[in-house]
C-alpha positions in Angstrom: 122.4 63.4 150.9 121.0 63.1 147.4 121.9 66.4 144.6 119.8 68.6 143.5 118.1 67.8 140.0 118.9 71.4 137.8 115.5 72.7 136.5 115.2 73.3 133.0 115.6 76.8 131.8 114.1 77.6 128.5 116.9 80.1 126.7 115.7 83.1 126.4 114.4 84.4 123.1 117.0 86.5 120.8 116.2 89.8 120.2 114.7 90.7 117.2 114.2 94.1 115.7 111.1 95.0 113.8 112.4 97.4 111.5 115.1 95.0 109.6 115.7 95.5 105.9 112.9 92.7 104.4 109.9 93.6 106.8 110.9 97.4 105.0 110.9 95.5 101.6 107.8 94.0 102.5 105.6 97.3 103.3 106.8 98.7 100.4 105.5 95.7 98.3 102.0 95.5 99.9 102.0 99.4 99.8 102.6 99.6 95.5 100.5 96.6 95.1 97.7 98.8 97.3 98.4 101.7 95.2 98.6 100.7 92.3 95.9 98.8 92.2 93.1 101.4 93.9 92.0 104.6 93.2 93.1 107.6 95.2 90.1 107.8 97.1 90.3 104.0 98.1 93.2 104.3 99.3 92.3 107.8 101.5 89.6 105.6 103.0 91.6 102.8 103.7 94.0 104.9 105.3 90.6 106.4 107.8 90.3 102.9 108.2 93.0 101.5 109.3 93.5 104.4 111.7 90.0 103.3 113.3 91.1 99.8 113.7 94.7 100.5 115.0 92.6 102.5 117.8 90.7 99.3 118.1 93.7 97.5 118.7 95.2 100.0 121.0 92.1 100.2 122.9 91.6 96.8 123.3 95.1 96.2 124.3 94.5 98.5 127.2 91.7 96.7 127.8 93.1 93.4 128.4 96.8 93.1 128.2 98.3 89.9 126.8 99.8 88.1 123.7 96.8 88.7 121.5 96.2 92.2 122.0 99.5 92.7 121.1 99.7 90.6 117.7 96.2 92.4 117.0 98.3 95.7 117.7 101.2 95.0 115.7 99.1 93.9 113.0 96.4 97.1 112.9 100.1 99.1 112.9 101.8 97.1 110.2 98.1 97.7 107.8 98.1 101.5 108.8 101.7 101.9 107.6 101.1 100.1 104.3 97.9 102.2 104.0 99.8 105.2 104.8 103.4 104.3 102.4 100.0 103.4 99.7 98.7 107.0 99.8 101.8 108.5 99.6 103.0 106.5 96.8 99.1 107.3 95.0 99.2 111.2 95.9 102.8 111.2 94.1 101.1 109.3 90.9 97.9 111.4 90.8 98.2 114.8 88.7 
């Protein structure tokens, strides 16, 4: 009786964690570069919306589960945290 041929197993993926040191570095960048180069109030309405399209994202998601709702998710989070880091860095700038 012939053996069995072994199926291929992909290995799984490492785990990863999204808060590491650079993607922090990162934020902070995009977050000076938004504040410094808006105005208070731009950055108070890109912080409304980025709120409205992380809701979006979160909606969707719910909506129809999968790979692309969630990099839409992650994304709409990552902008509302540089958004949110921008206006904290531009409140502590204003007078």
């Amino acid at each position: 009786m012939p053996k069995r041929r072994q199926q291929y197993r992909r290995p799984p993926r490492p785990f990863v964690t999204s808060n590491s040191g650079a993607s922090q570095e990162m934020l902070e960048l995009a977050a000076v570069r938004i504040a410094s180069s808006q105005t208070l109030e731009e950055v108070q309405l890109l912080v409304r919306q980025s709120k409205d399209l992380c809701e979006a994202a979160d909606q969707f998601a719910m909506d129809s589960p999968g790979p692309e709702a969630l990099g839409r998710f992650r994304e709409a989070q990552l902008r509302l945290a540089e958004a949110e880091r921008a206006l904290h860095l531009a409140e502590q700038g204003s007078p």
